[in-house]
Backbone and ligand atoms as CSV (ligand in chain L), in Angstrom:
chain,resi,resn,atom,element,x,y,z
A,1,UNK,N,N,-42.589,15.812,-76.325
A,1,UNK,CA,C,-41.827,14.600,-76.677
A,1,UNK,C,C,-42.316,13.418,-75.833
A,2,UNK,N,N,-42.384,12.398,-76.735
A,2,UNK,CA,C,-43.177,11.200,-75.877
A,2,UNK,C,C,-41.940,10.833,-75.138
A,3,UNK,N,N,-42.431,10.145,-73.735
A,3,UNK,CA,C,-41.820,9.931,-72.502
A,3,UNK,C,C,-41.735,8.390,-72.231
A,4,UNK,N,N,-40.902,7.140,-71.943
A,4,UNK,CA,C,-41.036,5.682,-72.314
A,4,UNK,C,C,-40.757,5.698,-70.529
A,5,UNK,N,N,-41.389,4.772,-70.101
A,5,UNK,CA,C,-41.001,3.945,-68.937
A,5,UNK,C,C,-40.262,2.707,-69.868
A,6,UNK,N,N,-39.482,2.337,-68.983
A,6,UNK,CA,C,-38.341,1.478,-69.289
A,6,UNK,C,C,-37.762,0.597,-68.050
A,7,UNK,N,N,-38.113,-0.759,-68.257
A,7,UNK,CA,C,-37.458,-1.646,-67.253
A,7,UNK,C,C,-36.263,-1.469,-66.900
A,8,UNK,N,N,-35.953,-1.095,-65.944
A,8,UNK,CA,C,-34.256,-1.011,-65.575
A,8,UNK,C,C,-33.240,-1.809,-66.034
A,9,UNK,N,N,-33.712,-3.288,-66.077
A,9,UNK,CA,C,-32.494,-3.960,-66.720
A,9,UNK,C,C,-31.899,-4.095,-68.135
A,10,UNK,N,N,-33.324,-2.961,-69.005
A,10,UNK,CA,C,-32.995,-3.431,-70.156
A,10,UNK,C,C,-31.888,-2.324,-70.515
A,11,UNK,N,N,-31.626,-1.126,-69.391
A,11,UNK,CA,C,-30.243,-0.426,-69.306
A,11,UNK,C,C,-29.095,-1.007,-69.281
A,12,UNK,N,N,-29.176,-1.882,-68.238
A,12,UNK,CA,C,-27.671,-2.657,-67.806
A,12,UNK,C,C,-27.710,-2.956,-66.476
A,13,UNK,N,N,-29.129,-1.767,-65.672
A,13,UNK,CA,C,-28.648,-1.998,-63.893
A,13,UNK,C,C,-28.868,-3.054,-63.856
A,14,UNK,N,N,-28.300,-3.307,-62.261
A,14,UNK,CA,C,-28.442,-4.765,-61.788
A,14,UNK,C,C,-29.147,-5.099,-60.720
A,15,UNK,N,N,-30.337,-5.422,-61.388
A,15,UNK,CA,C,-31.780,-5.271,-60.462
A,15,UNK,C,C,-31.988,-6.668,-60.843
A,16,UNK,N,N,-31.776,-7.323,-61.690
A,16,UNK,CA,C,-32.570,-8.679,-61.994
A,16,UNK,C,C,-32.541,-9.200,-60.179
A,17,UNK,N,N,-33.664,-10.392,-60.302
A,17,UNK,CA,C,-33.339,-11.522,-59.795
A,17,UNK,C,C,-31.840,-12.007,-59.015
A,18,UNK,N,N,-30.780,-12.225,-60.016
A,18,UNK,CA,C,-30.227,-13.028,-60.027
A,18,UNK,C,C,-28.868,-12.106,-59.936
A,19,UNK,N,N,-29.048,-10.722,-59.761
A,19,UNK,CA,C,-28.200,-9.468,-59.958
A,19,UNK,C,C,-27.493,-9.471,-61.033
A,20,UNK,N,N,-27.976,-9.500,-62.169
A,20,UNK,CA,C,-27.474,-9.183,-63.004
A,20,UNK,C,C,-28.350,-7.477,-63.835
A,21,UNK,N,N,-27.778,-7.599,-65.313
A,21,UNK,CA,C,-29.082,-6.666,-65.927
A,21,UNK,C,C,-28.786,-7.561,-66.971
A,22,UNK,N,N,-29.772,-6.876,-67.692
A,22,UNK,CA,C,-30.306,-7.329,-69.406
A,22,UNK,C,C,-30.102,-6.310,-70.311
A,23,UNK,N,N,-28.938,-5.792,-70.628
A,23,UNK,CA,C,-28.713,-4.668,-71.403
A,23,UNK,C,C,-29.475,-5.184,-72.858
A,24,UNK,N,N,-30.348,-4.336,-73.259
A,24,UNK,CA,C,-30.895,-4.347,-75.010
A,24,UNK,C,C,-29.749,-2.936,-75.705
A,25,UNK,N,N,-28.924,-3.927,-76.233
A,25,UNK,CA,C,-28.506,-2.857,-77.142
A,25,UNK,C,C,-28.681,-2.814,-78.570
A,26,UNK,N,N,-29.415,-1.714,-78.789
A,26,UNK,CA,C,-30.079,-0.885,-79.614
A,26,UNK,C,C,-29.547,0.672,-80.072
A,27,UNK,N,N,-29.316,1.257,-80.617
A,27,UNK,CA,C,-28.695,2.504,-80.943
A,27,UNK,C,C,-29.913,3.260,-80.816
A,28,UNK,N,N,-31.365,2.982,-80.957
A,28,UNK,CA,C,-32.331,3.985,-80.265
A,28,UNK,C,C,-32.163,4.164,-79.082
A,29,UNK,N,N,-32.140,3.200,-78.042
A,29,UNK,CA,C,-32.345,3.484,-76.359
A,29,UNK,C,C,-31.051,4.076,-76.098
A,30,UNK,N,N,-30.498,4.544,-77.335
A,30,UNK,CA,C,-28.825,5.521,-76.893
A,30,UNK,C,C,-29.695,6.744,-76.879
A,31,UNK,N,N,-29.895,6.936,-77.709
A,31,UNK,CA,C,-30.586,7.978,-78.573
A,31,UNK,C,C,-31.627,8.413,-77.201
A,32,UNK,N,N,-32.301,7.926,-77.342
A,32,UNK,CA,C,-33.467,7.889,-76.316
A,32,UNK,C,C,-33.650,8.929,-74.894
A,33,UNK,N,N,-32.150,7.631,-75.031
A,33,UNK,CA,C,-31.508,7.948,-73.226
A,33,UNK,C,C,-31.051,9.486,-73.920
A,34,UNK,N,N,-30.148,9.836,-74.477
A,34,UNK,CA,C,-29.581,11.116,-75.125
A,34,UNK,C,C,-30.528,12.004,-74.809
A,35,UNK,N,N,-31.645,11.673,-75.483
A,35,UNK,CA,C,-33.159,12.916,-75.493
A,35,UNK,C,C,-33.733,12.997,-74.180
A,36,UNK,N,N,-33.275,12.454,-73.267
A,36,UNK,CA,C,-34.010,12.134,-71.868
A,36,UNK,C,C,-35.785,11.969,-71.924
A,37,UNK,N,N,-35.585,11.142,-72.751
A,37,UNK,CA,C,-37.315,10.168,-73.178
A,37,UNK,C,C,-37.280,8.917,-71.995
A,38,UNK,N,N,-36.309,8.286,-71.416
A,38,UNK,CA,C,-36.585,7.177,-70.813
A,38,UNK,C,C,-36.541,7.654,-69.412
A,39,UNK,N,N,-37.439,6.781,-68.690
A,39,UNK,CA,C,-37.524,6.780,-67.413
A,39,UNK,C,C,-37.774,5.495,-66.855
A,40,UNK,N,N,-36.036,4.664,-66.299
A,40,UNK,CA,C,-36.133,3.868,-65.816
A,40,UNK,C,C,-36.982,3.029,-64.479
A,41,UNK,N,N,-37.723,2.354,-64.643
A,41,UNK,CA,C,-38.180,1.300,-63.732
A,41,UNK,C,C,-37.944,-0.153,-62.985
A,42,UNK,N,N,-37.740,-0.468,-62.227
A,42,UNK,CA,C,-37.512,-2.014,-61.354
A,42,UNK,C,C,-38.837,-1.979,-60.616
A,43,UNK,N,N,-39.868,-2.586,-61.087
A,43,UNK,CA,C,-41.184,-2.733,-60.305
A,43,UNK,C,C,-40.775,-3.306,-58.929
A,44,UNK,N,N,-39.929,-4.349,-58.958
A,44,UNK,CA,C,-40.035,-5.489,-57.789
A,44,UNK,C,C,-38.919,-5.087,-56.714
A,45,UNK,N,N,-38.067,-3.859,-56.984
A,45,UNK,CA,C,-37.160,-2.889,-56.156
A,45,UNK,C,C,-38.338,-1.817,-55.580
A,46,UNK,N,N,-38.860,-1.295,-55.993
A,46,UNK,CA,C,-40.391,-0.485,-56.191
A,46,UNK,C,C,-41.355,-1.038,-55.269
A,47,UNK,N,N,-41.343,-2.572,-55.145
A,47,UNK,CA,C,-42.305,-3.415,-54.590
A,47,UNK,C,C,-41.443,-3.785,-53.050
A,48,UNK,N,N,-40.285,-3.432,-53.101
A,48,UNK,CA,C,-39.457,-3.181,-51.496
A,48,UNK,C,C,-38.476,-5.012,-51.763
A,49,UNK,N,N,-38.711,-5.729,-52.743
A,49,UNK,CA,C,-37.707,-6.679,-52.760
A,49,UNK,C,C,-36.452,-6.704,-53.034
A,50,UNK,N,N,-35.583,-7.332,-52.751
A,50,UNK,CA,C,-34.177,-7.377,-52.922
A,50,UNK,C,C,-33.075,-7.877,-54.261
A,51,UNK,N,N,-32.257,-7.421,-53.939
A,51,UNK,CA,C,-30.803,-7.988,-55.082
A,51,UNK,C,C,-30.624,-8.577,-54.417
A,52,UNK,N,N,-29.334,-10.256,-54.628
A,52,UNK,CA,C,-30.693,-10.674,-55.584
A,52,UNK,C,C,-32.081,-11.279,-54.457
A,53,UNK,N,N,-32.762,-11.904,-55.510
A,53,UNK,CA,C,-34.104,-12.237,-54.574
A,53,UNK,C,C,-34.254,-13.688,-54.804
A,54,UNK,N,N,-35.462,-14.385,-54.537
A,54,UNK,CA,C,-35.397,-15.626,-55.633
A,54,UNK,C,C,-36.153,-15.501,-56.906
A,55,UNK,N,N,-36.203,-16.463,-57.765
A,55,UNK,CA,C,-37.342,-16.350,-58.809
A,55,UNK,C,C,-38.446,-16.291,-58.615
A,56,UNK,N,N,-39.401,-15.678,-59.076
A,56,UNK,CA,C,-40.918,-15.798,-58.781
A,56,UNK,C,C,-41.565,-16.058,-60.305
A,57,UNK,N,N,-42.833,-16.904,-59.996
A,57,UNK,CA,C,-43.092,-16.778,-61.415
A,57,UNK,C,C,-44.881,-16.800,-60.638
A,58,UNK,N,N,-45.555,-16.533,-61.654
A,58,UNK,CA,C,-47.333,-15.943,-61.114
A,58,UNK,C,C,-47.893,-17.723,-61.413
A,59,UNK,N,N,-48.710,-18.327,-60.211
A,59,UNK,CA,C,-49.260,-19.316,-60.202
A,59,UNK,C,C,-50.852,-18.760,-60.436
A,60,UNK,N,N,-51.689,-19.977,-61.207
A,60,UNK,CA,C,-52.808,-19.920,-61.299
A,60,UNK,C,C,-53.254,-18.615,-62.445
A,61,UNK,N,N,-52.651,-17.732,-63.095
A,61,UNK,CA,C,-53.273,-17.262,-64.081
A,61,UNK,C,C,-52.303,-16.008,-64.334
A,62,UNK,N,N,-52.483,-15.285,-65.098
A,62,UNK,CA,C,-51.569,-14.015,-65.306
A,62,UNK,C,C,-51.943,-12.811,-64.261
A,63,UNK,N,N,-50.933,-11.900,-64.949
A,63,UNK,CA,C,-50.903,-10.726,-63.885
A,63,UNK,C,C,-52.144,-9.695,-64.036
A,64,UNK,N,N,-53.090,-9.759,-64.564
A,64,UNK,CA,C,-54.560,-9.305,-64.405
A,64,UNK,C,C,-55.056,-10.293,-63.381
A,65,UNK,N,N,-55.246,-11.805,-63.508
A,65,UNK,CA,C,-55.400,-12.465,-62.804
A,65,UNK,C,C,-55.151,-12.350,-60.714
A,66,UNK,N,N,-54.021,-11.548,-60.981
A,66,UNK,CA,C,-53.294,-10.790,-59.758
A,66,UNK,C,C,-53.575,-10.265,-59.345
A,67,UNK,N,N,-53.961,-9.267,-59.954
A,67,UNK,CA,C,-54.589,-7.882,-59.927
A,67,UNK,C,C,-56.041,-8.194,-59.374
A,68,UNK,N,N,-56.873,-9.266,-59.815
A,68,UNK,CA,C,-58.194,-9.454,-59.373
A,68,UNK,C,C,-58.329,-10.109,-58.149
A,69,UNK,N,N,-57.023,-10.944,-57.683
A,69,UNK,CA,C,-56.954,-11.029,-56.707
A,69,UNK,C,C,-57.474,-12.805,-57.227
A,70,UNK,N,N,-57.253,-13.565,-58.508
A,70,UNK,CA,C,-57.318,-14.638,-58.781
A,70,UNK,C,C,-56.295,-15.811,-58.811
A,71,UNK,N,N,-55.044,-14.765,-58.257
A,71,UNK,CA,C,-54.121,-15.708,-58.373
A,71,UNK,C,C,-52.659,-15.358,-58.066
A,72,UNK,N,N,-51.861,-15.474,-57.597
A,72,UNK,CA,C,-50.739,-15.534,-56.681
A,72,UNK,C,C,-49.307,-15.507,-57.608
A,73,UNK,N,N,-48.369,-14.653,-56.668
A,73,UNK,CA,C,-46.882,-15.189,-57.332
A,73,UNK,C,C,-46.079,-15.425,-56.213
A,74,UNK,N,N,-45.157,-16.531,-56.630
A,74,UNK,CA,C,-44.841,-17.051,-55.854
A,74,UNK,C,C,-43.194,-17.689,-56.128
A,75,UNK,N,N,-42.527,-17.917,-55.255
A,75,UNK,CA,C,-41.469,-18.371,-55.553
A,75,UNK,C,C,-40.843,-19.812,-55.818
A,76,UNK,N,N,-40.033,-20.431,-55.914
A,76,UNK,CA,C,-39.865,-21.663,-56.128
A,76,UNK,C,C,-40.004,-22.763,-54.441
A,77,UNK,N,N,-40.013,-21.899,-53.900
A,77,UNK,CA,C,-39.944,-22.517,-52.238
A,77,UNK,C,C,-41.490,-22.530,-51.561
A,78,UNK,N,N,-42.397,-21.603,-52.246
A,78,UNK,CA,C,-43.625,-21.520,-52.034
A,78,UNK,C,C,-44.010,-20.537,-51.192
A,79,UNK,N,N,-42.893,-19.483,-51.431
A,79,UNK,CA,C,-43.382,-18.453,-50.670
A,79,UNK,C,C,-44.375,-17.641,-51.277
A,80,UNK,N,N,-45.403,-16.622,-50.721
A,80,UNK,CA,C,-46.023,-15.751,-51.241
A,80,UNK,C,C,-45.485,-14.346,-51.658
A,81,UNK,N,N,-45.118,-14.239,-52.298
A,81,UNK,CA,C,-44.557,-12.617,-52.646
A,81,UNK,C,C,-45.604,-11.612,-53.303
A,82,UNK,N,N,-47.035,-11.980,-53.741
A,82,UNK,CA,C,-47.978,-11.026,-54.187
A,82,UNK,C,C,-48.115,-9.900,-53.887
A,83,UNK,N,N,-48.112,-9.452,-52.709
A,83,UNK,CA,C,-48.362,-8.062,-52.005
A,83,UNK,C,C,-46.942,-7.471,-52.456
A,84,UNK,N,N,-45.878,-7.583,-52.672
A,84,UNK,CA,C,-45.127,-6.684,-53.028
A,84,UNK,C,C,-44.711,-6.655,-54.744
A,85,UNK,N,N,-45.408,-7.849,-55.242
A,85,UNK,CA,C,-45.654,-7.466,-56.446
A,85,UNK,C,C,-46.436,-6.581,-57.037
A,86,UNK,N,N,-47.675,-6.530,-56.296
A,86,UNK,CA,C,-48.678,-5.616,-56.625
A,86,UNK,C,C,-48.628,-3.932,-56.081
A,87,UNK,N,N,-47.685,-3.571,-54.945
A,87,UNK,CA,C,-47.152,-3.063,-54.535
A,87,UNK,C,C,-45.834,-1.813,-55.585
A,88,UNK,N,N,-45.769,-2.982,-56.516
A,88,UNK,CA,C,-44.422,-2.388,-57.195
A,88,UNK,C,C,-45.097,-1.824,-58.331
A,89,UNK,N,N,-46.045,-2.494,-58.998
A,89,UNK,CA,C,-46.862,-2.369,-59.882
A,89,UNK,C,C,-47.794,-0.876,-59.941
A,90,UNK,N,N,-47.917,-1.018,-58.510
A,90,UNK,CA,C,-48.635,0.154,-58.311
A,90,UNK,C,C,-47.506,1.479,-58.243
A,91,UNK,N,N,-46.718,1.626,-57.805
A,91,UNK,CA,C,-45.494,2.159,-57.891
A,91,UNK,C,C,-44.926,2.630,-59.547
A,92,UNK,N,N,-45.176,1.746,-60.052
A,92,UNK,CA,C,-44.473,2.031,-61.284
A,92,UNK,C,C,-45.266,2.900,-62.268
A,93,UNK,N,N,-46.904,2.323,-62.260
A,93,UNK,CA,C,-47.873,3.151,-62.749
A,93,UNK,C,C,-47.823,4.540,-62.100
A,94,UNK,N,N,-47.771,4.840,-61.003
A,94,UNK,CA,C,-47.849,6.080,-60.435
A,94,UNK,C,C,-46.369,7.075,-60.876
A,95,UNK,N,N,-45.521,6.624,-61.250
A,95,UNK,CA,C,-43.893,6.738,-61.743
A,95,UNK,C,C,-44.681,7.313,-63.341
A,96,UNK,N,N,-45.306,6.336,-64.266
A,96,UNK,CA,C,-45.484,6.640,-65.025
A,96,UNK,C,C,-46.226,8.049,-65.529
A,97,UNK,N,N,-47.372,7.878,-64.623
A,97,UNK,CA,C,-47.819,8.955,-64.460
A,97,UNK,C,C,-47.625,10.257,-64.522
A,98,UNK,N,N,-46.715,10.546,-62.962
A,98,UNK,CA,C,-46.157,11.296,-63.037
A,98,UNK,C,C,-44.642,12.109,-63.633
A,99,UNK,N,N,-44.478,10.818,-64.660
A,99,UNK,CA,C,-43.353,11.509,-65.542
A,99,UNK,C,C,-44.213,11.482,-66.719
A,100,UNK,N,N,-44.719,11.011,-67.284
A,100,UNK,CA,C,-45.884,11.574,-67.990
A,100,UNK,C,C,-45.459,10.266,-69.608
A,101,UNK,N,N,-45.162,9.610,-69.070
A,101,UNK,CA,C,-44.795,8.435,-70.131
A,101,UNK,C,C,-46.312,7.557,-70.285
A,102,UNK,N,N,-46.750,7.953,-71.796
A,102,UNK,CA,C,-47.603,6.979,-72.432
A,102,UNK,C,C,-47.300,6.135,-72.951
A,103,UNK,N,N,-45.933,5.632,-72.647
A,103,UNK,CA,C,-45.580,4.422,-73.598
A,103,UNK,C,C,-44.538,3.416,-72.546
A,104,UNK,N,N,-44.525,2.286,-72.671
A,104,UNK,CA,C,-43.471,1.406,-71.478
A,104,UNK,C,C,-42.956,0.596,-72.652
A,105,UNK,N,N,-41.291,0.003,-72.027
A,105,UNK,CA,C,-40.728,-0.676,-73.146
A,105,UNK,C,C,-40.388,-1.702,-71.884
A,106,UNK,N,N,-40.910,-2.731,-72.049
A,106,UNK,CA,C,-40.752,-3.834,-70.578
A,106,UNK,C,C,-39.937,-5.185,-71.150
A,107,UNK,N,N,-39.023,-5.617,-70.509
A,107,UNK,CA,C,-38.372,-7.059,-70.376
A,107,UNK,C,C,-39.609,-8.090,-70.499
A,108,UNK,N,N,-39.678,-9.003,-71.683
A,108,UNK,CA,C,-40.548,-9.949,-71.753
A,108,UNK,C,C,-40.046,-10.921,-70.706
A,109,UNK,N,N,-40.801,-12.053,-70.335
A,109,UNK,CA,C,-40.848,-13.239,-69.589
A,109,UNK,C,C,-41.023,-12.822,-68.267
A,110,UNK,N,N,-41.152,-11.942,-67.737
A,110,UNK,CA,C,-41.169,-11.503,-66.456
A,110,UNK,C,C,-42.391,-11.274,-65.719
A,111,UNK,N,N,-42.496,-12.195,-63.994
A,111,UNK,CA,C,-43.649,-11.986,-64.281
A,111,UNK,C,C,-43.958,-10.556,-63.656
A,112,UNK,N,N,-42.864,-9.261,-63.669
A,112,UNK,CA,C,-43.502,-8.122,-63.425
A,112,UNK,C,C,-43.966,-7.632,-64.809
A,113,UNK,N,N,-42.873,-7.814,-65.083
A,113,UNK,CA,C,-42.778,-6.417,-66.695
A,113,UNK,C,C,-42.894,-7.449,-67.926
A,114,UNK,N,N,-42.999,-9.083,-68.231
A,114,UNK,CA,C,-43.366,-9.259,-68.771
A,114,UNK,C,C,-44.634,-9.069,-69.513
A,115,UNK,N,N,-45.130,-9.007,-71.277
A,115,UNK,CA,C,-46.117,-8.671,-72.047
A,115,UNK,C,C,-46.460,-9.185,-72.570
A,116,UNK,N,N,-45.873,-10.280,-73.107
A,116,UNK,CA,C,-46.068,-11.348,-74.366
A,116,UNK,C,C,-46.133,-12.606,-73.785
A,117,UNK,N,N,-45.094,-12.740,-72.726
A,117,UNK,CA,C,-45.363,-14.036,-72.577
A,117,UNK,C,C,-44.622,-13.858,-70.883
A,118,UNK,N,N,-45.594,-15.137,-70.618
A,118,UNK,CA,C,-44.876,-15.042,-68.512
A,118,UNK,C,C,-44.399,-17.140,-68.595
A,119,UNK,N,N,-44.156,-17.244,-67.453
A,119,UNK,CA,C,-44.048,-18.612,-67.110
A,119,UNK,C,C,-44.872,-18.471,-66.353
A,120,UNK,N,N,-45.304,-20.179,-66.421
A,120,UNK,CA,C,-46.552,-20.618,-65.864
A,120,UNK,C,C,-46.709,-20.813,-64.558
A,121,UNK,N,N,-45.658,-20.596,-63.785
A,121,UNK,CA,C,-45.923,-21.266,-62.455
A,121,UNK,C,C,-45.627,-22.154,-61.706
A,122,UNK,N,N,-44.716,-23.284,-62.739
A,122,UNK,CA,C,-44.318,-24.257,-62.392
A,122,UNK,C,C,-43.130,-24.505,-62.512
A,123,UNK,N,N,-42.236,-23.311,-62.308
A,123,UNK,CA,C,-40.593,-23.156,-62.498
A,123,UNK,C,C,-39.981,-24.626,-63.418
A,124,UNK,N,N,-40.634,-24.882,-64.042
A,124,UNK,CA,C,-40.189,-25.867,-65.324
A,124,UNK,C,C,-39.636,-25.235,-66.529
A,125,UNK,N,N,-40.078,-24.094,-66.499
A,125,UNK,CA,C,-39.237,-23.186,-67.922
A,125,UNK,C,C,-40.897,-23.117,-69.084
A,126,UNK,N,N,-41.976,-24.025,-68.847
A,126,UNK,CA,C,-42.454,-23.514,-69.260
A,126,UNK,C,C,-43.547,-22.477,-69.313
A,127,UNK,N,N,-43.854,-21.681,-70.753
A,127,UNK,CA,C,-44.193,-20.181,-71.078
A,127,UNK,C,C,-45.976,-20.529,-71.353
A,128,UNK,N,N,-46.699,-19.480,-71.260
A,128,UNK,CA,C,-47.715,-19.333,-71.230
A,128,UNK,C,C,-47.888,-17.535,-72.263
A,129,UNK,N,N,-48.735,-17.685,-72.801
A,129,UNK,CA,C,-49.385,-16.225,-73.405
A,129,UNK,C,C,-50.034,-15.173,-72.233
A,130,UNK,N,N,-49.109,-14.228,-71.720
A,130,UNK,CA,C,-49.721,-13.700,-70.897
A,130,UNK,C,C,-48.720,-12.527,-70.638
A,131,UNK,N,N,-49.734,-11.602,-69.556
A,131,UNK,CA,C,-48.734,-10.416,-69.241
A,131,UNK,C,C,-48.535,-10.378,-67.301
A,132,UNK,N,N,-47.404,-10.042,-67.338
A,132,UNK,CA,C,-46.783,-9.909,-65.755
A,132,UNK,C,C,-47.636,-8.453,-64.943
A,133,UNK,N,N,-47.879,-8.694,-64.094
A,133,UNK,CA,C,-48.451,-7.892,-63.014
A,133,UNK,C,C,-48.183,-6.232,-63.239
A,134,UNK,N,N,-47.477,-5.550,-63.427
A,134,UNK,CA,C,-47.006,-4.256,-63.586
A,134,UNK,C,C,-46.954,-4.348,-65.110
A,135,UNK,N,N,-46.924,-5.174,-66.278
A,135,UNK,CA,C,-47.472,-4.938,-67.615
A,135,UNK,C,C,-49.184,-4.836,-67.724
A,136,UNK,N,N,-49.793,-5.630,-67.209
A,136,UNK,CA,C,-50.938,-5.520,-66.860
A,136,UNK,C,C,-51.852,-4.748,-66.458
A,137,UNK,N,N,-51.072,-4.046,-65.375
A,137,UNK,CA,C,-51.759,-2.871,-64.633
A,137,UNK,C,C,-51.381,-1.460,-65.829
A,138,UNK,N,N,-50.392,-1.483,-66.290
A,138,UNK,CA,C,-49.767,-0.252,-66.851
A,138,UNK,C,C,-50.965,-0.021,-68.307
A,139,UNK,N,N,-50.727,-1.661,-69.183
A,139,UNK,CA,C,-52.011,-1.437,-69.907
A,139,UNK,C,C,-53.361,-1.143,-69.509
A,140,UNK,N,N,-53.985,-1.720,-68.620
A,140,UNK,CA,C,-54.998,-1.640,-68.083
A,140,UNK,C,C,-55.509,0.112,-67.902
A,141,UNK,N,N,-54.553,0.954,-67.366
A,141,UNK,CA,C,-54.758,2.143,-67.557
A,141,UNK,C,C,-54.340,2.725,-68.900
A,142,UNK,N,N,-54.333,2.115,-69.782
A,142,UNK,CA,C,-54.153,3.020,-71.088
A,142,UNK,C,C,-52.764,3.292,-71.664
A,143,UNK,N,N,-51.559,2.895,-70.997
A,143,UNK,CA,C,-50.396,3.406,-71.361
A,143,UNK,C,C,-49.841,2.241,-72.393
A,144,UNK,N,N,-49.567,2.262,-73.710
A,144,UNK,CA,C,-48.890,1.256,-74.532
A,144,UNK,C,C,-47.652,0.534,-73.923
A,145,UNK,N,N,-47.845,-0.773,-73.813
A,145,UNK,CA,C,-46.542,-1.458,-73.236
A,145,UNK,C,C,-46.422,-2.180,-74.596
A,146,UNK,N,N,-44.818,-2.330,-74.606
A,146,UNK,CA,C,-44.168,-3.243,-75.715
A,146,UNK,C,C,-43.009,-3.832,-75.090
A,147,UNK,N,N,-42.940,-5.158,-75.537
A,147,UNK,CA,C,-41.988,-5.969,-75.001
A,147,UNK,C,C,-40.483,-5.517,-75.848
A,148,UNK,N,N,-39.705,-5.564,-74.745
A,148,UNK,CA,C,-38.018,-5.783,-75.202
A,148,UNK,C,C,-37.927,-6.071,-77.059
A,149,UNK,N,N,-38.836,-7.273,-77.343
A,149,UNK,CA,C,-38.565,-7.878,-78.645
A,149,UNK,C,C,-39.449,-6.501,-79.805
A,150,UNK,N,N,-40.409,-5.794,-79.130
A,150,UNK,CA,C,-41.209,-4.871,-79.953
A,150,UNK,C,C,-40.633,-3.852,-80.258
A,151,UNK,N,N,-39.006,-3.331,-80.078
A,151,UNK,CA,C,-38.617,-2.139,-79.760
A,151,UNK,C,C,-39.534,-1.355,-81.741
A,152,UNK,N,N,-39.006,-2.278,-82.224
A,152,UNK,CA,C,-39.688,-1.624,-83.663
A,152,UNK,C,C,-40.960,-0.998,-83.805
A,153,UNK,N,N,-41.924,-1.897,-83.080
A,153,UNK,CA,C,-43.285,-1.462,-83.022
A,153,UNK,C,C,-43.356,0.582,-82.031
A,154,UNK,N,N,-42.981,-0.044,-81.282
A,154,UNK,CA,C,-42.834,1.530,-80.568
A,154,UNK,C,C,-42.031,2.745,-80.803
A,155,UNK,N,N,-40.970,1.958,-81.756
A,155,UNK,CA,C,-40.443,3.461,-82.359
A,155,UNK,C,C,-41.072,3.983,-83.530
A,156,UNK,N,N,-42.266,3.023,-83.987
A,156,UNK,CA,C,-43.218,3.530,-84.868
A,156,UNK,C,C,-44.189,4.451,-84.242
A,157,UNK,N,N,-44.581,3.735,-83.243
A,157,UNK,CA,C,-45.431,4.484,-82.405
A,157,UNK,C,C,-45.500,5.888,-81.837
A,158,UNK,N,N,-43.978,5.690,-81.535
A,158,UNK,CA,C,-43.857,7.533,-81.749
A,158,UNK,C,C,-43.209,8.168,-82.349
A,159,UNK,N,N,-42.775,7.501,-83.439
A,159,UNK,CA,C,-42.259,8.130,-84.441
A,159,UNK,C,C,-41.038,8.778,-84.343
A,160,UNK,N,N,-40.032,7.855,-83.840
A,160,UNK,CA,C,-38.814,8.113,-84.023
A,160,UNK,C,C,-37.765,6.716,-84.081
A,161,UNK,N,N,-38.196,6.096,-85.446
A,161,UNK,CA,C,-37.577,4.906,-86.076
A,161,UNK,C,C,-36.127,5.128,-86.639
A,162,UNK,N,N,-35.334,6.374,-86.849
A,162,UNK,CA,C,-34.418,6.343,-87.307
A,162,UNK,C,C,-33.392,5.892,-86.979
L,1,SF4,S1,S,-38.994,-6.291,-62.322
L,1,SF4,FE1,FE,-38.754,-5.663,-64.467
L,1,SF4,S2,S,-37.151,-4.074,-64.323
L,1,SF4,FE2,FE,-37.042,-5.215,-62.413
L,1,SF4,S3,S,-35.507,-6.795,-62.825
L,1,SF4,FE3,FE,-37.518,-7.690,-63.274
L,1,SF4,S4,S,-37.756,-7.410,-65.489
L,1,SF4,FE4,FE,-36.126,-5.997,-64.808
């Protein structure tokens, strides 16, 4: 049975930022959770940061960009937080791994677990085409990530759309 890494907030915990969660309710991720297919993740709890924390959003390019060591995330105050982004990232892939999940269902806009789209950097609100640091890395090794908004695409994917 295919195995999903799953952003923690899109459960309900309260890992955000801002301590909240982001419950996606969906009658699959009942289901899901039921079949014990999900295996929750918080990259940036993973990465040793706190409830809440401040915002971070990735300056200078996306989270491959990060990964190459091209470009930074950072908070609204100008702190550096990279090393424990990349930190968490690495964490989460190794999570994946070893629960054996080829597939991730990640919170878009984020710049951990975002896929589709991150903010740019300039805590203005605006979005850029890109993927967050721990979406990045997770594809990068081969594992299908789909954003929050894709849940459709991935229950095709493994074939349990009902
Ligand atoms: S790092 Fe991912 S799982 Fe953790 S709060 Fe942010 S979006 Fe949710």
């Amino acid at each position: 049975m295919d195995r999903i890494l799953i952003s923690a907030c899109l459960l309900g915990r309260p890992v955000r930022y801002d301590g909240n969660g982001k419950r996606l309710d969906d009658p699959r991720l009942d289901r899901w959770q039921a079949e014990g297919r999900l295996v929750p993740v918080c990259p940036e709890l993973l990465g040793e940061l706190s409830v809440p924390r401040p915002a971070a959003e990735i300056a200078g390019g996306s989270g491959a960009d990060v990964l190459a060591g091209r470009a930074r995330v950072v908070t609204a105050t100008g702190e550096d937080v990279t090393a424990a982004f990349i930190a968490g990232a690495k964490a989460a892939l190794d999570l994946a791994r070893r629960s054996g999940c080829a597939h991730a269902l990640l919170i878009d806009r984020s710049p951990s677990c975002g896929s589709v789209q991150i903010y740019d950097g300039t805590f203005s609100g605006r979005r850029l085409v890109g993927a967050g640091v721990t979406a990045a890395l997770l594809a990068a090794h081969g594992i299908g990530v789909y954003a929050d908004h894709e849940i459709d695409r991935l229950a095709a994917a493994i074939g349990s759309e009902a």
